[in-house]
N, C-alpha and C positions, 0 to 999 in steps of 0.2 A: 779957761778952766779945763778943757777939754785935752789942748795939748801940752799942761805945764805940769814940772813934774812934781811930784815920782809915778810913772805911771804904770796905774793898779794892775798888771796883767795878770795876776793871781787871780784876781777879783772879778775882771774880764771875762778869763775860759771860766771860771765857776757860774757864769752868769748865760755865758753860751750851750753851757751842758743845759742849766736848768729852763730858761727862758726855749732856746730854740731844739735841742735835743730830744727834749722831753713832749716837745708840743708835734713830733714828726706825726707822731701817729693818730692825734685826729684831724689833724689836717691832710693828713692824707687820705684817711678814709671817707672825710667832709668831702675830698674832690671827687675820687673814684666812685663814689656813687652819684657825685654828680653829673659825670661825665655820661654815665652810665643811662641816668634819667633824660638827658639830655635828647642822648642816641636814640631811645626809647621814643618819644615823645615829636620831635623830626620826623623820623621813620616814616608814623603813621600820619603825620600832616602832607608830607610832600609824598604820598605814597599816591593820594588826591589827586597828583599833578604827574605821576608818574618819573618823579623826582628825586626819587630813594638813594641814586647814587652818590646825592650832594650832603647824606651826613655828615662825613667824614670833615668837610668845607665850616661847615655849619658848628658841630663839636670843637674842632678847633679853635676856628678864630673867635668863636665866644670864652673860649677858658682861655688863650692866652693873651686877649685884649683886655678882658672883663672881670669872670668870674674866679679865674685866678688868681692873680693877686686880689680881690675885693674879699672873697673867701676866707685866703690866708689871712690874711690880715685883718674881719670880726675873729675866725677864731682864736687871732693871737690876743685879741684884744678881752673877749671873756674869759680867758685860762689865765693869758698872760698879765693883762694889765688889770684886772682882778689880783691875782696874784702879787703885783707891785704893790698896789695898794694898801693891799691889807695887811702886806710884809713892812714894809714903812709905817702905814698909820699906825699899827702894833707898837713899834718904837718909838712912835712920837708921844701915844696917848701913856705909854710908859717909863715917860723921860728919859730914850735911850739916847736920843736925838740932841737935847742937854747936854750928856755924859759926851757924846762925840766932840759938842763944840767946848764943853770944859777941857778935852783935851789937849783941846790946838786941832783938834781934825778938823777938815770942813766934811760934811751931811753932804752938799753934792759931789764933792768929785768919791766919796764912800760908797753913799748910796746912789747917787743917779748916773754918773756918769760911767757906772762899768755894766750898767741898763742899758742906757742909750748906745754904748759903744755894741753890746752884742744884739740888739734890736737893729740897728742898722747893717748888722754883716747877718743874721740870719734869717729875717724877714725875707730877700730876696733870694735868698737860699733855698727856704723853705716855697718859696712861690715857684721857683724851678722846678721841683719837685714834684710838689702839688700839678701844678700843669700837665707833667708827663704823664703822671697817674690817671690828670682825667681823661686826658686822651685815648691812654691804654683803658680805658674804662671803655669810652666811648665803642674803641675798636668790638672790646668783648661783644656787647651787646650786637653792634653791625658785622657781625663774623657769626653769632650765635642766633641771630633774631630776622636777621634780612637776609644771609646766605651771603655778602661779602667774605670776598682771600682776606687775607692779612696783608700782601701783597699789594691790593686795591687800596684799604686803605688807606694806607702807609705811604702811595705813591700820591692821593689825594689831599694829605697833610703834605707830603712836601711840595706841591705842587701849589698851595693855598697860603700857606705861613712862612711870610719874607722874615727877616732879618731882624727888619724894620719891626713888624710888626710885635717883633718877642721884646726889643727895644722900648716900644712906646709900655707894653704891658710891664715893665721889671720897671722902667723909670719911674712907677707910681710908688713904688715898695720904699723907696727911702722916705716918703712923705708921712705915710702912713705908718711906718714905725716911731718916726719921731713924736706922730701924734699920739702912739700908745704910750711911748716913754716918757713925753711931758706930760701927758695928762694926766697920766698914772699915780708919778710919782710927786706932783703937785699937788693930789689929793689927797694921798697918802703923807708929807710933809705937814701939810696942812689942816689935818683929822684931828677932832678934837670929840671930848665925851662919853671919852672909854670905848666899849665894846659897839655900844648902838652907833656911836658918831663912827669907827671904822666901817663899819656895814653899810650906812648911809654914802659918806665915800666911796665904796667900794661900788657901791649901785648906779653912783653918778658915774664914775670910771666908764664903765660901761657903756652907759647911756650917750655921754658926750663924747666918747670915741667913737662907737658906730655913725651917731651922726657927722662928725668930721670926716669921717672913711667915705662917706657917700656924697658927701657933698663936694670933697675937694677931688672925686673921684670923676664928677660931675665935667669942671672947671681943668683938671690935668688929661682928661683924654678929649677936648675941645682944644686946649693946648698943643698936643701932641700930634692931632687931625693938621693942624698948619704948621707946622713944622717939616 
């Protein structure tokens, strides 16, 4: 379904502006203040041990192992697969979804599949991003809060975050999009009830995504750990 044709590329970038473009900016500012907290919070723990200079160590490999993509991807998951949801279930519980397969269209390669195709090219897009922010987050705080250069930093991160490491954290992103796109749009396929049954959907979207995000987050960076 996914590679046969005609393929929707209209459908595609229209799905890429809305799904990943639009979601830049609270995911980004979800990360930057996390970074932010992060640096904050470190600080004062290893300050204890006389250990202030290992933020930098610390801020990074937790946002690009972990909270980076984990982040991106709850927030895609209540804007975004929210948003699927309720844009589908709408059409189902309004027999738009009928109308498509009276026409000869197929529903999934319409609606799900130019979801899924831009959820897989943005999700770790947006997790790139994300990432950098919280770091440059982290920085501010330890440049503003502890008296660290920019300099120090910046040599701290690269001296602490392999290759490797932005590898195993971006491998997660394609899992995790898939889980917002099929989940989403299964629920939303599948709504029935009118207004109350898309809302209910819409709820569960949520609910069964974040729980997937975390659990298979669990299992893909024990994966990644032997590799």
């Amino acid at each position: 379904m996914l590679l046969r044709r005609p393929y929707e590329f209209r459908l595609i970038l229209n799905e890429l502006y809305h799904l990943g473009v639009m979601s830049l900016s609270i995911v980004l500012v979800t990360l930057l203040f996390t970074g932010m907290v992060i640096a904050v919070q470190t600080s004062y723990s290893l300050a204890a041990y006389g250990a202030r200079i290992y933020v930098a160590k610390l801020v990074s490999m937790s946002i690009v192992l972990e909270l980076g993509p984990v982040l991106t991807a709850l927030m895609l998951a209540a804007r975004v697969g929210a948003g699927i949801t309720a844009d589908i279930g709408s059409m189902n519980v309004t027999e738009q979804v009928d109308a498509l397969r009276a026409l000869g269209a197929s529903p999934v390669k319409k609606l799900v599949v130019p979801r899924l195709v831009a959820l897989l090219i943005m999700v770790p897009v947006l997790t790139i991003l994300a990432i950098t922010i919280g770091v440059l987050g982290g920085m501010v705080m330890a440049v503003t809060e502890i008296g660290q250069t920019v300099e120090f930093y910046l040599q701290q991160v690269w001296s602490t975050v392999l290759v490797s490491d932005i590898f195993r954290g971006l491998g997660k992103t394609p899992f995790f999009a898939m889980f917002i796109a099929v989940i989403s749009c299964y629920n939303g396929l599948n709504a029935t009830g009118g207004a109350e049954g898309v809302g209910r959907a819409t709820r569960n979207t949520v609910v069964v995504t974040a729980i997937c995000i975390f659990i298979s987050n669990f299992f893909l960076a024990k994966l990644f750990i032997r590799l």
